[in-house]
N, C-alpha and C positions, 0 to 999 in steps of 0.2 A: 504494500500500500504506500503509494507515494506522498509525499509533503510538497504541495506547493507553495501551500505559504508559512511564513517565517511567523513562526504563534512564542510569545513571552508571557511568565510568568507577573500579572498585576499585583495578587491579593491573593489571602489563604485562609482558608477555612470562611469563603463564603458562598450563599449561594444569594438563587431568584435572581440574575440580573434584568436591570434592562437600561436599553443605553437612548439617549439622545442627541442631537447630533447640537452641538453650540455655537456653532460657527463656521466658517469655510476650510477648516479643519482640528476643528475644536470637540470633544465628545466629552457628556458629562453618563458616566454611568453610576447605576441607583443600586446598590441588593443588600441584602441581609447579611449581617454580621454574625458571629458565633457568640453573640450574647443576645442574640433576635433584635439587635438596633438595626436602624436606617444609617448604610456609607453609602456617602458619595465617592465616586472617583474620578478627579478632572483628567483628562487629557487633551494634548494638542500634539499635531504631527507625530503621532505615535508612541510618545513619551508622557506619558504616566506618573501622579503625585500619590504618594501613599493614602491610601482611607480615611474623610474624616468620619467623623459620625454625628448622625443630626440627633441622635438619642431614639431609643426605644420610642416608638412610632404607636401614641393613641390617638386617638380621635374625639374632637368636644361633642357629645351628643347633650343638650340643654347643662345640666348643671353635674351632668356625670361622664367619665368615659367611657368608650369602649375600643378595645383593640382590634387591630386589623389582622386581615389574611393575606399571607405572601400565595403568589407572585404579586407586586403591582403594577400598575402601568405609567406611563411618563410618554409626555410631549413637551414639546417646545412651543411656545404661542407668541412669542417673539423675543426681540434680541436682550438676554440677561431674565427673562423668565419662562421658567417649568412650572408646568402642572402635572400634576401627581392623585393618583387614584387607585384605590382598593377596596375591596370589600369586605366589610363587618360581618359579626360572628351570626346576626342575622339576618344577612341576607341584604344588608343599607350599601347603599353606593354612600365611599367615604372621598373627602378631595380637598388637598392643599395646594398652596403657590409658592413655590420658591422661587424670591427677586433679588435676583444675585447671588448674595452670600445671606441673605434673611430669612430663616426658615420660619414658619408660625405655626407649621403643626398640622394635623387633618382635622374637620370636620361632618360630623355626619350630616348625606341629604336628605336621606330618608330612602324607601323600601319604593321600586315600581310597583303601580298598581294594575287591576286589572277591575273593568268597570262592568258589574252587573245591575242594567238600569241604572237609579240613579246611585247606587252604593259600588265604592271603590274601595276593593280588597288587595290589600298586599302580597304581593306575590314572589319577591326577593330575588338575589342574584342567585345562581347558581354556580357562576362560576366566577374567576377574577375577570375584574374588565381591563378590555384593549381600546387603547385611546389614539386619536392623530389628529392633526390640525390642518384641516385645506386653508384657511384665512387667517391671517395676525389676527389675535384676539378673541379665534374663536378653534373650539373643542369637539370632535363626536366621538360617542363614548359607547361602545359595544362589550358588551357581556353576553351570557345566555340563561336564558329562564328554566325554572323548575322540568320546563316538558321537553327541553334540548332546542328550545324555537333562537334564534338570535335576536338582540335585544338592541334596538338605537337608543339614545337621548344624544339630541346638539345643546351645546351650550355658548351661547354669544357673549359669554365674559363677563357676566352676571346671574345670572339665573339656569338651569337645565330645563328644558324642556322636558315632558313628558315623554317615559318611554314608547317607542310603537314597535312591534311584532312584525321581523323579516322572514320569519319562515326558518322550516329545518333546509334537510335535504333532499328538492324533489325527488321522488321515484314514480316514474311511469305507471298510471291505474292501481296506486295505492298513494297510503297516506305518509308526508316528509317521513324523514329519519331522522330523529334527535342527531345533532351537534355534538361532537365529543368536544371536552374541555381539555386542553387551552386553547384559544384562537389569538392569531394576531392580526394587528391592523396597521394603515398603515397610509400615508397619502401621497398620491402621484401626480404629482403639481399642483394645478388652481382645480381643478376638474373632478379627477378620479380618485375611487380609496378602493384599497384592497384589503378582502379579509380571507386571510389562511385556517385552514384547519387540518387534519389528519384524518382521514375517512378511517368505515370499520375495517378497511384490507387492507390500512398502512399507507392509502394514495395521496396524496396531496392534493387536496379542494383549495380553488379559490375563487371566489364572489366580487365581482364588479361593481361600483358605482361610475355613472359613464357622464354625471354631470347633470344627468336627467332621470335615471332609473336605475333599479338595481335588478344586475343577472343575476339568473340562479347560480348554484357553487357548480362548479365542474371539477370534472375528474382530471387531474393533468397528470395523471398516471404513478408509476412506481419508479423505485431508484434502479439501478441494473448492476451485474459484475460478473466478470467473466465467469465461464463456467470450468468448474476443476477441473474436467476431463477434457473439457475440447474449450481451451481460453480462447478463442477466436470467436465462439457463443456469445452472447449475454442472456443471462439469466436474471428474468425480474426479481426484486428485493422489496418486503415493503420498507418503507421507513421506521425505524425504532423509537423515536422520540416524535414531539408536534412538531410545527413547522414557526418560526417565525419572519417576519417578510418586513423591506426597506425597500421605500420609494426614491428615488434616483431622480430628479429632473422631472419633465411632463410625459417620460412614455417609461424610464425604466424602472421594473422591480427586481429585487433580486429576494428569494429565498432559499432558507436554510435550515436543514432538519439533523439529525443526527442517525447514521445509516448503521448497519447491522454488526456491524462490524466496530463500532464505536468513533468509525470517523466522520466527520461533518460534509456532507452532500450539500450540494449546489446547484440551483438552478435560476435562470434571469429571463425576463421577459425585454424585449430590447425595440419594442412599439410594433412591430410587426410579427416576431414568430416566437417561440419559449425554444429553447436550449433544452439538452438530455441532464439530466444529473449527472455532474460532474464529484469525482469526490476532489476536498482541500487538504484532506488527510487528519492530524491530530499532533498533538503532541510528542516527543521522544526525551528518553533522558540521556545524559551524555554518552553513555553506553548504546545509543542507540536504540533501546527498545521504547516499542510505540506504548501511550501514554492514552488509553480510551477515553471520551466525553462519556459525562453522566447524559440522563436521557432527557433532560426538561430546562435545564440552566443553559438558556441562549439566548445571546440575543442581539441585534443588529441594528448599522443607525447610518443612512447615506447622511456625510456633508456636500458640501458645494462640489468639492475635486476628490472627495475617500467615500469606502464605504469601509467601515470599522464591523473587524466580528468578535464576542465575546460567549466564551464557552465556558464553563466548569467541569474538568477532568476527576478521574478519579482519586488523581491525586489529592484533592480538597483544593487546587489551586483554580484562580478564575485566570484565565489565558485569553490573550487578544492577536487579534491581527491586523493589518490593512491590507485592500486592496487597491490597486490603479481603479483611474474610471472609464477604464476603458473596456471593461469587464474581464482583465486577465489580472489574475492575483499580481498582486506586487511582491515583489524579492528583494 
């Protein structure tokens, strides 16, 4: 299994990341510490400051708190502020601002409802939410409900909107297919947002917004790798972990999952066709031997000229890399 790209040691003994992108080659990434606090980890041009910590991560719900559930999610809404979102132990969409170096902490918004007549029941997340930002200023915020359906609320920089029901996974003369948890999200320029998921055979689904409407998830198939007997074959693979996906500019995404074999799979959508999974490889220690990703701690952030990938290996380290943008890894 080949290593193309040049992956370093950040941070140890953390998980849940997820990264942001801060500038035209600036990334701030978010995850859990080994005392369940909130680090930050700035970087720029691929160089990396040691962990701070924003402190173990509650939330104000009226005059009490309550704690959050990792993974969370992070965006960028403009230049020197994140937004930051997770979900409480019941099921509440929770959300802070970090402006700058000012953190204030989360707040709970409260629980989606679901409206019978004129009485509104709560209905909660089900899973953590994936957040992205098509417009300075402004937020959409997807999670998944109780019944596996996909869950919107936008938020214009004040307030969230109410949630509304995107639907599971069509199926042909039966009814959707629940959504497996995690999904990510993700936006691709003024226009478009993409939401990944992992189907039940391991494929990678992903759901369009086109500016105007949203497509159903589509199957864009399995990872491949030669076959033992006759490596000239490929043999389908499904993917081993969820997918998480980075918008590039106005037409590219790139996504990324973790493949069977424990190394990280590749695949970019480039405005007109998708690319095969490629693998990036994984980690090695100076001896040489390869260094497996865990199956859920991923995650990825285009800037202006990079796209930044962060992985957590076996080894309890979180690892990064870049790539060119030109969609061949940098070296």
């Amino acid at each position: 299994m080949a290593n193309p790209l040049r992956w370093s040691a950040i941070a140890e003994n953390v998980s849940a990341p997820v990264a942001v992108a801060a500038g035209e080659r600036s990334v701030t990434v978010f995850c859990r510490g080994p005392a369940g606090d909130l680090l930050l980890i700035a970087g720029e041009r691929g160089e990396y400051r040691p962990p701070t910590s924003l402190g173990v991560p509650l939330a104000r719900d009226g005059k009490s708190t309550v704690p959050l559930e990792w993974p969370i999610g992070a965006c960028a809404t403009s230049a020197g502020e994140i937004q930051l979102v997770a979900r409480g132990p019941e099921g509440e969409l929770l959300h802070g601002t970090l402006r700058g170096s000012e953190w204030g902490g989360f707040e709970s918004i409260g629980s989606p409802a679901t409206s019978f007549g004129s009485i509104a029941v709560p209905m909660g997340l089900a899973s953590a939410p994936a957040v992205c930002s098509l417009l300075p200023g402004t937020m959409d915020v997807f999670a998944l409900g109780l019944s596996g359906v996909l869950l919107h609320s936008p938020w214009d920089g004040r307030e969230f909107g109410e949630f509304e029901a995107l639907g599971g996974i069509a199926t042909e003369g039966a009814p959707d297919t629940p959504i497996l948890p995690p999904i990510s999200a993700t936006a691709c320029g003024v226009r478009s947002i993409a939401i990944a998921a992992r189907g039940a055979r391991g494929d990678l689904l992903v759901k369009w917004w086109d500016g105007t409407k949203w497509s159903p998830f589509a199957s864009l198939g399995l990872a491949s790798e030669p076959d033992q007997l006759y490596p000239a074959a490929q043999v389908p693979t499904p993917l081993s972990g969820p997918p998480v996906c980075a918008g590039g500019g106005s037409t590219r995404l790139d996504v990324f999952a973790r493949g069977q074999r424990g190394d990280l799979q590749h695949k970019w959508w480039d405005g007109k066709t998708w690319t095969r999974f490629e693998s990036v490889g994984c980690p090695a220690t100076p001896e040489g031997s390869l260094i497996p990703f865990s199956s859920s701690s991923l995650a990825c952030a285009w800037g202006r000229f990079q796209l930044d990938v962060f992985a957590r290996a076996s080894d309890g380290k979180l690892y990064a890399a870049t790539c060119g943008g030109s969609g061949h890894p940098r070296t």
